[in-house]
C-alpha positions as CSV (number, residue, x, y, z in Angstrom):
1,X,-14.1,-49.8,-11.0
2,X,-12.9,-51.0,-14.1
3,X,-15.9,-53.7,-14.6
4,X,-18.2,-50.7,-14.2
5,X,-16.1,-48.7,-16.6
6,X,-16.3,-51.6,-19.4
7,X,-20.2,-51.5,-19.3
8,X,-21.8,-50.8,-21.7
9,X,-24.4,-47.5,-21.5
10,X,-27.5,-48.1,-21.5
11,X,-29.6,-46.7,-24.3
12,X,-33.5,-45.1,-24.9
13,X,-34.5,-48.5,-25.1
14,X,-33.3,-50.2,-21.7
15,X,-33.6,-47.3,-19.5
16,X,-36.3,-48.2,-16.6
17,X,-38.0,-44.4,-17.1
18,X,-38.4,-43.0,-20.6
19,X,-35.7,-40.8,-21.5
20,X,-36.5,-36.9,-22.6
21,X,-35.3,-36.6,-26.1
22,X,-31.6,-34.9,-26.5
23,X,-31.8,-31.9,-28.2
24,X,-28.3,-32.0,-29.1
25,X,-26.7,-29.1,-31.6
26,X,-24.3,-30.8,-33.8
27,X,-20.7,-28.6,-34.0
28,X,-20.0,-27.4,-37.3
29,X,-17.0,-29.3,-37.7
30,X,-17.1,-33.1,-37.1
31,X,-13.7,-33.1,-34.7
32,X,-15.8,-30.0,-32.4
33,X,-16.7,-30.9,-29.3
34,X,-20.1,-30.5,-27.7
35,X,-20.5,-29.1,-23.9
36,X,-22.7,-30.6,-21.6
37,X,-23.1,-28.0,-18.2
38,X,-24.3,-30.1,-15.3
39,X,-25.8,-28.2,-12.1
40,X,-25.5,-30.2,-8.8
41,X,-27.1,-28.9,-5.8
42,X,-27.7,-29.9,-2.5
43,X,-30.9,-31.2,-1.5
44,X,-32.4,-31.5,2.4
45,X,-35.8,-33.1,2.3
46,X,-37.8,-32.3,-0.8
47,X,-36.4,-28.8,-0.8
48,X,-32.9,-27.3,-2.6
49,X,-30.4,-25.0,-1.3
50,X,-30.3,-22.3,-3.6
51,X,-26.7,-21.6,-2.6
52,X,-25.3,-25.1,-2.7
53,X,-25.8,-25.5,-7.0
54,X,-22.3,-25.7,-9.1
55,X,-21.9,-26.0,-12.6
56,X,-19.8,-28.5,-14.3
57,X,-18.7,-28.2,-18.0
58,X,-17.7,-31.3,-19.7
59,X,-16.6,-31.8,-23.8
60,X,-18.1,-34.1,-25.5
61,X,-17.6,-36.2,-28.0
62,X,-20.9,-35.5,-30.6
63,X,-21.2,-39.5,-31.4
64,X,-21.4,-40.7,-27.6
65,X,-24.0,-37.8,-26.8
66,X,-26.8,-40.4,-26.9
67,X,-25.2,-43.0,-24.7
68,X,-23.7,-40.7,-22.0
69,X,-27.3,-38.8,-21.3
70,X,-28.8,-41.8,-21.2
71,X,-26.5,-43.3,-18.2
72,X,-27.0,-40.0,-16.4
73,X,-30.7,-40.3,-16.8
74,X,-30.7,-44.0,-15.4
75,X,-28.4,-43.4,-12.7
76,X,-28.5,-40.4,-11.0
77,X,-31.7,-37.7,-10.7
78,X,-31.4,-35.2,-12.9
79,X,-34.3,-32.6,-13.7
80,X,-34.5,-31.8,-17.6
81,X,-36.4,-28.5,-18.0
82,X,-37.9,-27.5,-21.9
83,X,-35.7,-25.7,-23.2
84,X,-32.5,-27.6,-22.3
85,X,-29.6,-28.1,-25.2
86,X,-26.1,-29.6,-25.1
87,X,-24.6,-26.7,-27.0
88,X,-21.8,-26.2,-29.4
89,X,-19.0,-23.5,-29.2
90,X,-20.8,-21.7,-31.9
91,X,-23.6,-20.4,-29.3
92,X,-21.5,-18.6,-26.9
93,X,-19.8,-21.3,-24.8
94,X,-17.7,-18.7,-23.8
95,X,-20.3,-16.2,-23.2
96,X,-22.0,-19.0,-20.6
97,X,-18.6,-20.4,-19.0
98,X,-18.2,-16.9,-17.9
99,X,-21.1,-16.4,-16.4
100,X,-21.2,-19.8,-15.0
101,X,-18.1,-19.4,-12.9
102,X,-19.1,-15.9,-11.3
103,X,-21.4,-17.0,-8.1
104,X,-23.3,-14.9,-5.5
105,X,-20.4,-13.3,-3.4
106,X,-21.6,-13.8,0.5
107,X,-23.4,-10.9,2.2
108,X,-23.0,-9.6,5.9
109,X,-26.7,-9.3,6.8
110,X,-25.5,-6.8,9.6
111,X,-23.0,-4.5,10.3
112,X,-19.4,-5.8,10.8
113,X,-16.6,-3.9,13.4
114,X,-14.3,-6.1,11.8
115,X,-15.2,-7.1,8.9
116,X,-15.0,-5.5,5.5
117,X,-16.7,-6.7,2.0
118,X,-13.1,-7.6,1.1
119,X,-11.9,-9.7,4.2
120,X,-15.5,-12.0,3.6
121,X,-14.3,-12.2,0.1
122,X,-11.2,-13.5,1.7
123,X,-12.2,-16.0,4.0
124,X,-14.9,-17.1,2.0
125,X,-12.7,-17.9,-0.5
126,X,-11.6,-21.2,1.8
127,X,-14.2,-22.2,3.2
128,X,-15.5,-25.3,2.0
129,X,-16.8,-25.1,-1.4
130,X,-20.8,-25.5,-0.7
131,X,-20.3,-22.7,1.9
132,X,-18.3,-20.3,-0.4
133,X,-21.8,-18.6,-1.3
134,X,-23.7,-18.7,2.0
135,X,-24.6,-15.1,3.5
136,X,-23.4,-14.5,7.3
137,X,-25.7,-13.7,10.0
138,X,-24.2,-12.0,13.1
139,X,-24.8,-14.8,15.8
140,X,-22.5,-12.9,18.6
141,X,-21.2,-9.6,19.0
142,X,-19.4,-8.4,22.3
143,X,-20.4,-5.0,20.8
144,X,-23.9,-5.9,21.3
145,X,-23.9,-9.0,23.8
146,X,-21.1,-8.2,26.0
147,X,-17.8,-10.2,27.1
148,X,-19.4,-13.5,27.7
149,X,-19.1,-17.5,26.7
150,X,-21.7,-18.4,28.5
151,X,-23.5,-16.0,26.1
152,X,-22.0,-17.6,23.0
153,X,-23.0,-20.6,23.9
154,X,-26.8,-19.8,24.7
155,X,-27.2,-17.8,20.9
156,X,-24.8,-20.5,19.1
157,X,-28.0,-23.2,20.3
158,X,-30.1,-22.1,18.0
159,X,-27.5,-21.8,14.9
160,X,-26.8,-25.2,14.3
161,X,-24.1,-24.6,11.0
162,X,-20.6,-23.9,10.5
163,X,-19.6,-20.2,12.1
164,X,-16.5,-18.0,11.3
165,X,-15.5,-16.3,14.7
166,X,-13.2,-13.3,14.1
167,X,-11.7,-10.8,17.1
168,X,-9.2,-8.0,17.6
169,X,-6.1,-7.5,20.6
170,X,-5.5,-5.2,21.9
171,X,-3.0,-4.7,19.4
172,X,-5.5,-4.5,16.7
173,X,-4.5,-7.7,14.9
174,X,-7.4,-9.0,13.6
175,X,-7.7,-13.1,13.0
176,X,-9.9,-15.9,14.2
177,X,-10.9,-19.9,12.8
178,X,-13.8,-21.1,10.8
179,X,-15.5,-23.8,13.0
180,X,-17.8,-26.5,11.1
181,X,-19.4,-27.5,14.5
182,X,-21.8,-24.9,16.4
183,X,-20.0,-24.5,20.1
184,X,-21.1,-26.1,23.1
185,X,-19.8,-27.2,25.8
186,X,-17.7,-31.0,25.8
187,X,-15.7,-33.3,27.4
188,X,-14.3,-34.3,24.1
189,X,-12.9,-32.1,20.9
190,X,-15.2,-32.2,17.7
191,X,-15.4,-30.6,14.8
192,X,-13.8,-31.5,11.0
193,X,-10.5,-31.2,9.2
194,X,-12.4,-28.4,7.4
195,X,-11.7,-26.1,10.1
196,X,-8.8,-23.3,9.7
197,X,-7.1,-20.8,11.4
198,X,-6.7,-17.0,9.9
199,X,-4.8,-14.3,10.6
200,X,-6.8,-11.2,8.3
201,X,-4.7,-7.9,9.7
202,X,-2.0,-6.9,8.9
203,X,-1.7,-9.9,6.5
204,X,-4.2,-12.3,5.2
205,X,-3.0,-15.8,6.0
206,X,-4.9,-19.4,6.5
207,X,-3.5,-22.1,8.3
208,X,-5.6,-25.5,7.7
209,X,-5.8,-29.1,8.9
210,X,-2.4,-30.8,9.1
211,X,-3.5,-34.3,9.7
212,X,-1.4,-34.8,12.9
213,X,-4.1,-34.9,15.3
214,X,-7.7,-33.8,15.6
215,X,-8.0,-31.5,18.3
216,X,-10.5,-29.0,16.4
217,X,-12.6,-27.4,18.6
218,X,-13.2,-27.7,22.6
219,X,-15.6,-26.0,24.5
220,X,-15.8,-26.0,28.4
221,X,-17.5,-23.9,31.0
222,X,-15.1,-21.6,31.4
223,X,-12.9,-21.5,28.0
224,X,-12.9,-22.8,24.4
225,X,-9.8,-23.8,22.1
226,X,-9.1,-24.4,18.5
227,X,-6.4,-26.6,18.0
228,X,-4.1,-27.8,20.1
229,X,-1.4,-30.9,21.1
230,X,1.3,-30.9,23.0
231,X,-0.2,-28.6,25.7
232,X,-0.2,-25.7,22.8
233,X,-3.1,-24.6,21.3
234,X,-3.9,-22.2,18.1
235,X,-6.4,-20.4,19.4
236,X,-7.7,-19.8,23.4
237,X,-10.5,-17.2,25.5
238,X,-11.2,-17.2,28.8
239,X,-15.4,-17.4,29.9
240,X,-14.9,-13.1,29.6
241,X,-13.0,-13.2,26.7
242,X,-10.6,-10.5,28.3
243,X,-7.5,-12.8,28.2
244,X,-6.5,-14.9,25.2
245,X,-3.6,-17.4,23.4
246,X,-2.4,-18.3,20.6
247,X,0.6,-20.8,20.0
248,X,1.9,-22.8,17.1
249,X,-0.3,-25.8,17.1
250,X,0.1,-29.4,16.0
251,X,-3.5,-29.4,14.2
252,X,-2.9,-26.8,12.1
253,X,0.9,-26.2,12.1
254,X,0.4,-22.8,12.3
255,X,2.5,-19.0,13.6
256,X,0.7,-16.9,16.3
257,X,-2.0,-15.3,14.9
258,X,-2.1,-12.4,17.5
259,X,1.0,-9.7,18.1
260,X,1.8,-11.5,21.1
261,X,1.2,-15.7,22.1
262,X,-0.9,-13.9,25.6
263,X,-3.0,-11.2,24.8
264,X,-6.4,-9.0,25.5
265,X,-9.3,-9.7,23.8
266,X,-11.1,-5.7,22.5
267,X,-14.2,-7.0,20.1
268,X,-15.2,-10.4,19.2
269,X,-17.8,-11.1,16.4
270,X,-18.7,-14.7,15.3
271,X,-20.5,-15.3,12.2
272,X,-23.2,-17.9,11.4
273,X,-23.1,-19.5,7.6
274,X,-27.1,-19.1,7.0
275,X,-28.6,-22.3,5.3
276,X,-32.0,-22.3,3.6
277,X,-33.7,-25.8,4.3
């Protein structure tokens, strides 16, 4: 608000904790900004997520260098470790900013059908930014569990994250959704605008969230959807998956992803996002 922004920061002398001292690196030339990198991560419990911490750069101006730590120090949790610096372009910024913005590219952790190195890199690139890094675990295979919902459903209850389901017609189109919710079965859609569509052969395409309605994901005994209004939905398998749909759907505004709106299901994979709690 603009009260809070007309505050003054506190100072080393009306912080509540004692504040580390800044070892601060004054640029060589009084206009030069400093950089301050700030690493956030997400924390369950007591414990981090390895893959969950992103680095922020910000320029600073030398004289408020003081004022600004101390705010951070008072107001948010931050871990200072010994050898810590706000640094000056002088000590290779550069050098760091390029490093910084290069992060763990996700790993299959088994064999992929349809999947290659590059189509992760793909669909990894839109996921959600605190899943962009997270390794995949193979959850279901119909290579390796058969034709089966009910299957899914049983091996998706004990992987409760986001999944990435991708499958093949008989056409050998390749596509499939990201899905934030594990699947079950429902009486009511669930889910998050965070969900997508993707068609990944012949052409890489996403199709996301178009506000209209939030028909994300729908599991029932004997089929599951992704998408849908107006009696249309993006994505659709039968209990077998043998027989499967895909129209233009309201929540994601999005073309066919298979060769043809009916078609045959011939491999199925779906991905689990691993988390480390």
């Amino acid at each position: 608000s603009a009260a809070a922004a007309a505050a003054p920061l506190p100072s080393a002398a009306t912080a509540s904790t004692p504040i580390p001292a800044v070892k601060a690196r004054r640029p060589p030339r009084p206009d030069d900004p400093c950089y301050l990198e700030l690493r956030v991560r997400l924390v369950f419990g007591q414990k981090p997520l390895p893959a969950t911490v992103q680095s922020y750069w910000f320029a600073l101006d030398p004289d408020h260098l003081d004022g600004i730590f101390a705010f951070l120090w008072e107001y948010c949790s931050l871990e200072v470790d010994d050898d810590w610096a706000i640094v000056s372009p002088t000590e290779n910024f550069f050098q760091l900013e390029e490093k910084t913005f290069h992060p763990h590219e996700p790993q299959l952790l088994e064999p992929s059908n349809l999947l290659t190195s590059a189509s992760v890199r793909e669909i990894a690139a839109n996921l959600p930014r605190l899943k962009q890094t997270n390794d995949w675990k193979l959850v279901f295979s119909s290579s390796k569990h058969g034709f089966s919902l009910s299957t899914l459903y049983r091996l998706m209850s004990q992987h409760d994250a986001p999944s990435v389901m991708v499958l093949q017609d008989d056409k050998d189109h390749t596509f499939g959704c990201f899905c934030t919710a594990p699947w079950h079965v429902s009486d009511k859609f669930y889910g998050s605008g965070e969900c997508f569509l993707f068609k990944l052969v012949p052409t890489f395409k996403v199709y996301r969230w178009s506000g209209k309605n939030q028909y994300f994901q729908k599991g029932d005994k004997d089929s599951i959807m992704i998408g849908g209004g107006r009696g249309n939905a993006g994505l659709w398998l039968d209990d077998m998956f043998d027989l499967g749909a895909s129209y233009s759907c309201q929540t994601f505004d999005n073309d066919p992803l298979a060769d043809n709106i009916d078609f045959h299901v011939k491999e199925i994979e779906v991905w689990g996002l691993c988390v480390d709690y």
